[in-house]
VOGUGU-106802 format. One record per residue (C-alpha): x, y, z. Coordinates in steps of 0.5 Angstrom, whole numbers, padded with zeros to 4 digits, always signed. Layout:
! residues N
XYZ/...
This chain:
! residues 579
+0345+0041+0343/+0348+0046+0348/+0355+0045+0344/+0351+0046+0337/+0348+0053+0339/+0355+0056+0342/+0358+0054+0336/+0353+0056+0332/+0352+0063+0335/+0360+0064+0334/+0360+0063+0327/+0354+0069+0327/+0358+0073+0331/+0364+0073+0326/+0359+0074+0321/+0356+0080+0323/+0363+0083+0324/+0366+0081+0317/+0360+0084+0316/+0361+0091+0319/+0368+0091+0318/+0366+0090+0310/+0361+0096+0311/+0367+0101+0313/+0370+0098+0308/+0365+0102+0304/+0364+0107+0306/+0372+0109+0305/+0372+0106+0298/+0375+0101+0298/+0382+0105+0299/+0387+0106+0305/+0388+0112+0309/+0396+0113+0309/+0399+0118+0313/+0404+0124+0310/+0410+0125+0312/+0413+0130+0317/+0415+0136+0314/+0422+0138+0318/+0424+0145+0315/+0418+0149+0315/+0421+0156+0316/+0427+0154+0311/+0429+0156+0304/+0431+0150+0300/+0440+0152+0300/+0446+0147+0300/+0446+0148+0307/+0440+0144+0308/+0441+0140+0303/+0447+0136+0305/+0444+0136+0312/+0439+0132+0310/+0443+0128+0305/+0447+0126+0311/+0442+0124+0316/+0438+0121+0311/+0446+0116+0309/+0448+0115+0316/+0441+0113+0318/+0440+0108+0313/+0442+0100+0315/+0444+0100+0307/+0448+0104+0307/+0456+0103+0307/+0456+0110+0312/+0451+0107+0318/+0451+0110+0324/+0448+0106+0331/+0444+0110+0334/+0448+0110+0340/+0453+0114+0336/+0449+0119+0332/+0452+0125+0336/+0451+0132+0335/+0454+0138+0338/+0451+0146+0338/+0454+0152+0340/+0449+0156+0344/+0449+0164+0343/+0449+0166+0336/+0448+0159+0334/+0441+0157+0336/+0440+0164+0340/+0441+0170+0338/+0447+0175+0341/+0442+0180+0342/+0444+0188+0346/+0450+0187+0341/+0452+0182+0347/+0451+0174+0350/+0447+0174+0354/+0451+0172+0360/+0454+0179+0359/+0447+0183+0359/+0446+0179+0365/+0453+0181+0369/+0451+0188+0366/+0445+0188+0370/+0448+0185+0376/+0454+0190+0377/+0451+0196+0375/+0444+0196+0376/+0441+0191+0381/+0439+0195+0387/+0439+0189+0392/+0447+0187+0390/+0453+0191+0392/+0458+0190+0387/+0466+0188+0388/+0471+0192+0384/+0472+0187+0379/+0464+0186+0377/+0463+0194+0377/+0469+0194+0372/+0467+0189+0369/+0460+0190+0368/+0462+0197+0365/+0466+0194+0360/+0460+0192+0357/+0456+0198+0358/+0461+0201+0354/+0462+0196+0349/+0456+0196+0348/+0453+0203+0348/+0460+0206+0346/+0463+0202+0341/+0469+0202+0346/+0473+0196+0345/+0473+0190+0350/+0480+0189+0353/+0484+0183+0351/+0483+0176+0354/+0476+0179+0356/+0472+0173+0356/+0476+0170+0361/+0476+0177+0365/+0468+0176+0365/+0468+0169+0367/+0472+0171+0373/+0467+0176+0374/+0461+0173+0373/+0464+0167+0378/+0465+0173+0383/+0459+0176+0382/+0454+0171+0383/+0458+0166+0388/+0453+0165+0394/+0447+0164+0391/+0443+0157+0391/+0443+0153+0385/+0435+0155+0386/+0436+0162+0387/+0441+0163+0381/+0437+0159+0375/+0430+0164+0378/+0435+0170+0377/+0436+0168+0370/+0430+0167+0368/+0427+0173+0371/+0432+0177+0368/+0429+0173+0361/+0423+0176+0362/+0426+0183+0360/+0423+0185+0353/+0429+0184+0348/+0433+0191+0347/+0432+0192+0339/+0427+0188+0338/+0419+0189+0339/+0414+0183+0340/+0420+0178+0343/+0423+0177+0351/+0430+0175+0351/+0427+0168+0354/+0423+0167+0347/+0430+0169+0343/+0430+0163+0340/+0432+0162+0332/+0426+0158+0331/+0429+0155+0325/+0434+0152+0328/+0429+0149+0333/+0427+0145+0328/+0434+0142+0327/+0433+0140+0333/+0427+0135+0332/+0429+0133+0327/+0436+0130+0328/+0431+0127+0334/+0427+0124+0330/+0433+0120+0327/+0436+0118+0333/+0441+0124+0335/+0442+0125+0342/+0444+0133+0341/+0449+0137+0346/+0449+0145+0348/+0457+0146+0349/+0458+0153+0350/+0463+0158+0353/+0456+0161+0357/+0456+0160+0364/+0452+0152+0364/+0447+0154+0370/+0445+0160+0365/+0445+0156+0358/+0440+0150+0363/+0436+0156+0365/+0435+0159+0357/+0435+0152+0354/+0429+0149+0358/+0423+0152+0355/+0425+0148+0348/+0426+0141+0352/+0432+0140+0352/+0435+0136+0359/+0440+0140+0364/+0445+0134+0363/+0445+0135+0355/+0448+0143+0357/+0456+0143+0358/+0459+0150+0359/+0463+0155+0364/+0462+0152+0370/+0464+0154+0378/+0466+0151+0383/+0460+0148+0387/+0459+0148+0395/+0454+0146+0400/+0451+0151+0405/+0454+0147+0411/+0460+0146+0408/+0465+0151+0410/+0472+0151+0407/+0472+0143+0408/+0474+0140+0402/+0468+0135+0398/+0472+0130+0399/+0473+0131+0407/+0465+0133+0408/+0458+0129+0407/+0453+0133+0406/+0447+0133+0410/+0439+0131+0407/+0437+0138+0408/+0442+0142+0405/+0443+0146+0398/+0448+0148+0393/+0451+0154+0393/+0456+0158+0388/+0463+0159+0389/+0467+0165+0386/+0472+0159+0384/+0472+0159+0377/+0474+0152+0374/+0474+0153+0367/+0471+0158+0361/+0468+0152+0356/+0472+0156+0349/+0476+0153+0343/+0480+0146+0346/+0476+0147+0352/+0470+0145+0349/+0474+0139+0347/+0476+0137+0353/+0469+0137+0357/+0465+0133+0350/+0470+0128+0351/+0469+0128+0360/+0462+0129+0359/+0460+0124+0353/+0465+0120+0351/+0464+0120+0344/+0466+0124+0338/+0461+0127+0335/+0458+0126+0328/+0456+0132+0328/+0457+0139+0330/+0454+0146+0329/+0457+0154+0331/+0458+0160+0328/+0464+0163+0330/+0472+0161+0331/+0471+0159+0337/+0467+0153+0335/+0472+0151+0330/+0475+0146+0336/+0469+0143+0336/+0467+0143+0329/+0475+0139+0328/+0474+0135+0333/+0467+0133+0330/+0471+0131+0323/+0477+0128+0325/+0472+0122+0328/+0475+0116+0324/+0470+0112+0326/+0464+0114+0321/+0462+0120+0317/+0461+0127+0320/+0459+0134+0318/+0460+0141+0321/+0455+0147+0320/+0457+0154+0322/+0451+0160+0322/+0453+0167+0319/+0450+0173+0322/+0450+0176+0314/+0441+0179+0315/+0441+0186+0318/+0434+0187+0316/+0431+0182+0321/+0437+0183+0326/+0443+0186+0328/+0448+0183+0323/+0455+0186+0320/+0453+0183+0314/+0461+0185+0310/+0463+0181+0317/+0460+0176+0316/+0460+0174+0308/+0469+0174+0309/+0467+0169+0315/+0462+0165+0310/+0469+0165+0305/+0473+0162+0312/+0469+0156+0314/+0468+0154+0307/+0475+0154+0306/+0474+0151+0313/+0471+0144+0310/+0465+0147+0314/+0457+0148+0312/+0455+0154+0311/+0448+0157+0314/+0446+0164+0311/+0441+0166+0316/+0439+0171+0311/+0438+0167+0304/+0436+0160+0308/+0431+0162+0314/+0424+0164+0312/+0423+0167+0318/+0428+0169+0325/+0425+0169+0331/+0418+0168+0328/+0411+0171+0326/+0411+0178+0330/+0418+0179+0332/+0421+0187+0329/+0428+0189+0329/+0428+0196+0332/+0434+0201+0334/+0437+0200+0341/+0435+0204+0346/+0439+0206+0353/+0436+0209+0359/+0438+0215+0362/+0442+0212+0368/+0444+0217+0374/+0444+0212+0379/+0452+0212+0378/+0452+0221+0380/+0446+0219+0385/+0449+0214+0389/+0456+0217+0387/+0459+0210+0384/+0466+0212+0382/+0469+0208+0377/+0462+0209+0373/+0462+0211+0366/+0457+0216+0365/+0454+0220+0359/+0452+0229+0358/+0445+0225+0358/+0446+0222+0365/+0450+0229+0367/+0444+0233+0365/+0439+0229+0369/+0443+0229+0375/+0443+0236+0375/+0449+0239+0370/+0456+0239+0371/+0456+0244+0377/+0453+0239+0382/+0459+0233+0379/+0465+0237+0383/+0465+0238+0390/+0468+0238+0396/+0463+0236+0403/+0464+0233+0410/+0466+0225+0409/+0459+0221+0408/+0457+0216+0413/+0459+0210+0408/+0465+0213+0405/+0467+0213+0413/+0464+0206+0414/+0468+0203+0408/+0476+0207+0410/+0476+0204+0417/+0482+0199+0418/+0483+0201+0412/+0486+0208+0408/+0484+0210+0416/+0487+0208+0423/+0486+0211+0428/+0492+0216+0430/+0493+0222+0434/+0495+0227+0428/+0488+0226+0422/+0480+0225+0424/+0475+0225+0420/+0473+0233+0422/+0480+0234+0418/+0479+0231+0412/+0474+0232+0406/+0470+0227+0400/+0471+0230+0393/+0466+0229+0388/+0469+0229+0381/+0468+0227+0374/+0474+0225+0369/+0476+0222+0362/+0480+0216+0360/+0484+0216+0355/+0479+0213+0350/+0476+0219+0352/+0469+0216+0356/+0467+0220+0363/+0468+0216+0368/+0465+0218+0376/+0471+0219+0380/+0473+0221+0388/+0478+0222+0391/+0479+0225+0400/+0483+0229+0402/+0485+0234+0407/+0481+0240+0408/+0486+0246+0408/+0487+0243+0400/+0480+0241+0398/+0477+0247+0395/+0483+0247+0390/+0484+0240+0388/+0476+0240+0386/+0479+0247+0382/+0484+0243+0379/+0480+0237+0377/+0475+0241+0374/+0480+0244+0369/+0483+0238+0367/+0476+0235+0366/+0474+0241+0362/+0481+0239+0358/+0479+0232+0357/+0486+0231+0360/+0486+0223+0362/+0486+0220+0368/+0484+0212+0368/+0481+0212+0374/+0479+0215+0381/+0477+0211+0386/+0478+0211+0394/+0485+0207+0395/+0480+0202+0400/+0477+0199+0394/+0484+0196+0394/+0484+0194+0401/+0490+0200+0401/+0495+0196+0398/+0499+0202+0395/+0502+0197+0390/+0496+0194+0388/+0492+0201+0387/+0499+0203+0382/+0498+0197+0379/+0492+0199+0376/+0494+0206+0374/+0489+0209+0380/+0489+0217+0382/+0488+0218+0389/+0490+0222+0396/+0489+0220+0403/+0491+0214+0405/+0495+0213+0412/+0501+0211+0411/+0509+0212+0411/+0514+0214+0405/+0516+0208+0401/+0522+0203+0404/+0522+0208+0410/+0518+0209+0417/+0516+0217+0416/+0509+0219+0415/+0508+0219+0408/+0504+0227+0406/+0499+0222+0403/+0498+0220+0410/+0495+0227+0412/+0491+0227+0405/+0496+0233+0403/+0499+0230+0396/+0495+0226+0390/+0498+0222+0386/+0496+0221+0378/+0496+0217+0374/+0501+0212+0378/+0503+0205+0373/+0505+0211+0368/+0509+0215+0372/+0512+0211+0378/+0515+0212+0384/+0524+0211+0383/+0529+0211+0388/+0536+0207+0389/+0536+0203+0396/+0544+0204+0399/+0544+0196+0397/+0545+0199+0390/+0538+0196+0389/+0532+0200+0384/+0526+0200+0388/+0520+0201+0382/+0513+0203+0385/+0509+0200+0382/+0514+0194+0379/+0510+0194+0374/+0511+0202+0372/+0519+0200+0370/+0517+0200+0363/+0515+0208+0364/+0522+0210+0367/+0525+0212+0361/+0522+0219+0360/+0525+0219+0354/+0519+0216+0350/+0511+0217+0350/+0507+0213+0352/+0499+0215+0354/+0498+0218+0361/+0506+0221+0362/+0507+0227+0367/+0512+0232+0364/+0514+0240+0365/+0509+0241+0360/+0504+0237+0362/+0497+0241+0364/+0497+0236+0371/+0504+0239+0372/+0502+0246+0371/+0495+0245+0375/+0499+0244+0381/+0504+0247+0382/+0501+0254+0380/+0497+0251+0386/+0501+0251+0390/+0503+0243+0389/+0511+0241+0388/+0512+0235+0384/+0516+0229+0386/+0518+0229+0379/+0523+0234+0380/+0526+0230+0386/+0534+0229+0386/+0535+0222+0390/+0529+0219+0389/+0524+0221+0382/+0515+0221+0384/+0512+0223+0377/+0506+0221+0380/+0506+0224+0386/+0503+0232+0387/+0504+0235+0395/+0503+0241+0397/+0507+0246+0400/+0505+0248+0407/
């Protein structure tokens, strides 16, 4: 009896709930509820570009098809800036950064190399002022510099503090938030089809991590420029010789190991994931390594995009330049992304493209930065032109940085004897730079005369920094065509004081106009060695020193002999005065 009822209140549950399960049925109709499919490409226009990334995905996905790719195999490469993030301020954002740290991050003393550097970029950036040749190498070793020391920690909070800033030309949009939001949808997109995708940059790899998180993509996925690393214990032991200990961090190095462009990029996909791409997306020459390297790949079928910058209603875009580069890539066998005509959208709903706009900056004049480029509107601020040109006792810090240096201690010169010279001056370019110069002060008051008259002239002097910046090596200052006076020291190739060691003679514009003389081995001594293509007078060439050069009459009518009128040896640079 017990086993009739167990089985027979069985049977009435299956009933009931045949029963209930019907009564859903019902209540739908009868009809089953099918999920749409995901929609990728919202913020995109139909194009070609998109078209044949689709097509592709869709053939190399397929099993069927005579094109499949593994899904261990389906790799994608992105160039970072200007790729999927814009290149805003006009600049990367690794150059806004060093721009920030050499020049106006109050907290950081910079080198020579990083001020130099960070102010070519300013003046690229405000001026239009060409950058100098081979300049991303320049800036790696600058940026390597400038940032060496900091924990791993330290350096990716730097970074994005700095992102939070609000995008310079834009309004409603950080530079953290500069993403182009199209292309993020590429992003998920190739990941829902089984694509692993890697940032290769020639951004430094900490900055690109730092940027790349907020969008989901993981640190090992980022490949970029990249310093050497040490631990905070570490020393000079090499790694190899040294265990780090539990509780130490990572530093930066200012060693550079390499600057991820072109071939470079190459290499490290092929260090770093050890698979050729399939596919490979860029936007400018630099990426066509990586974009041939990505179709070369005998193995499977392969694409590259490159993403022209042709929209200048929404961004900061050279539209004629960017329509010839659309020409060369398809020319190229590559795809090309117009984000003008492909992208509904930018950098999203909010987001308004405005002029740029820089800030009077006299921190260069108030804290007297030599080596700085300033603007009329930064010399305003500080006061006018008047206040740029003097002569005072040496400051406390100019003190400090001439110890063991363009000083030593000696019983002829003290400090009571020498003075600072405040000065502006122009390049050959015609950008006003901050200058200084010490000197005696028996010629101050006419030296700081002659200086403000060749500025009023825009004569060119390239630079006019105190000689301790170059450690006062004489040669390494030259080399750099620097303008300078006081450096305790003697003549060249001799043991006699040189006038420059009593702060009585200035030499101008030094690569340009070298120093010459025959040894009585018969050898031609050249100072810089550098200056030997400047000493056939005969020729013109930017910053020369002639008789009929304004510098020339300056001094001498001031009292000043010039070294180029020497006999046994030939000065060009050289101006000493005559006691």
């Amino acid at each position: 009896m017990m086993k009739l009822t167990r089985s027979w209140m069985i049977a009435f549950f299956l009933v009931c709930s045949a029963g209930v399960l019907t009564s859903c049925s019902k209540d739908d109709d009868n009809s089953m509820v099918n999920p749409q499919p995901k929609e990728y490409f919202t913020l995109w226009n139909s194009c070609e570009a998109l078209t044949a990334l689709q097509d592709y995905v869709k053939d190399v996905t397929d099993p069927t098809s005579k094109n499949f790719i593994r899904e261990e195999d389906r790799i994608a490469t992105f160039d970072m800036d200007g790729t999927f993030i814009g290149e805003l301020y006009p600049s990367y954002f690794e150059y806004n950064l060093l721009e920030h740290r050499g020049l106006d991050d109050t907290a950081y003393e910079a080198p020579k190399e990083v001020m130099e550097t960070a102010q070519e970029i300013r003046d690229f950036v405000r001026t239009g002022k060409k950058l100098p040749d081979q300049f991303d190498l320049k800036h790696a070793y600058a940026a390597a510099k400038a940032y060496s020391g900091m924990t791993l920690a330290e350096f990716d909070q730097y970074v994005k503090n700095y992102a939070q800033q609000p995008a310079n030309g834009f309004t409603g949009m950080t530079y953290a938030q500069s993403f182009y939001k199209p292309m993020l949808e590429v992003f998920n997109y190739l990941k829902a089809n089984g694509f692993t995708y890697y940032v290769v940059t020639g951004s430094d790899r900490f900055i690109s991590r730092a940027l790349v998180e907020a969008i989901g993509i993981e640190p090992n996925r980022v490949i970029g420029m990249d310093v050497k690393l040490h631990s905070t214990s570490q020393g000079t032991a090499e790694g190899v010789n040294y265990t780090i200990g539990r509780e130490e961090d990572l530093v930066r190095t200012d060693e550079l190991i390499i600057k991820n462009l072109k071939t470079n990029k190459v290499l490290q996909i092929s260090q770093e994931i050890g698979k050729v791409p399939v596919l490979s997306f860029g936007n400018s020459g630099g990426d066509a390594a990586m974009h041939n390297y990505a179709l070369g790949n005998t193995k499977y079928k392969t694409a590259a995009f490159m993403l022209i910058a042709d929209d200048d209603q929404r961004d900061h875009a050279d539209r004629d330049k960017a329509l010839r580069l659309a020409e060369q890539w398809r020319a190229a066998g590559y795809h090309v992304i117009s984000m003008r005509d492909d992208f509904k959208t930018i950098y999203g709903d909010g987001v308004v493209k405005t002029d740029f706009t820089f800030p009077v900056d006299t921190r260069a004049l108030t804290e007297w930065q030599a080596g700085r480029t300033v603007s009329q509107a930064d010399v305003d601020a500080f006061g006018g032109i008047d206040k740029c040109f003097a002569a005072e006792p040496i400051p406390d810090g100019v003190w400090a940085r001439m110890q063991g240096k363009t000083y030593k201690e000696n019983p002829y010169i003290g400090r009571d004897d020498l003075r600072h010279i405040r000065a502006l001056h122009w390049d050959y370019d015609q950008q006003m730079h901050v200058g200084e110069m010490v000197c005696n002060k028996q010629i101050a008051d006419r030296l700081v005369t002659i200086l403000r008259q060749l500025f009023e002239a825009k004569y060119p002097i390239q630079r006019m920094l105190l000689p301790d910046v170059y450690n006062a090596d004489d040669e390494t200052q030259m080399r750099d065509n620097n303008s300078s006076c006081f450096c305790y020291r003697n003549i060249s190739a001799s043991s006699t004081l040189s006038k420059h060691a009593r702060g009585l003679a200035v030499d101008i514009n030094t690569l340009y106009n070298p120093y010459i003389k025959t040894l009585t081995s018969g050898t031609l001594l050249i100072e810089p060695a550098t200056g030997e293509p400047y000493c056939d007078r005969s020729w013109d060439f930017p910053y020369k020193i002639t008789h009929d050069d304004l510098c020339f009459k300056l001094f001498t009518e001031a009292g000043f002999e010039w070294g180029g009128d020497w006999t046994s040896v030939k000065d060009y640079q050289h101006f000493e005065f005559v006691e």
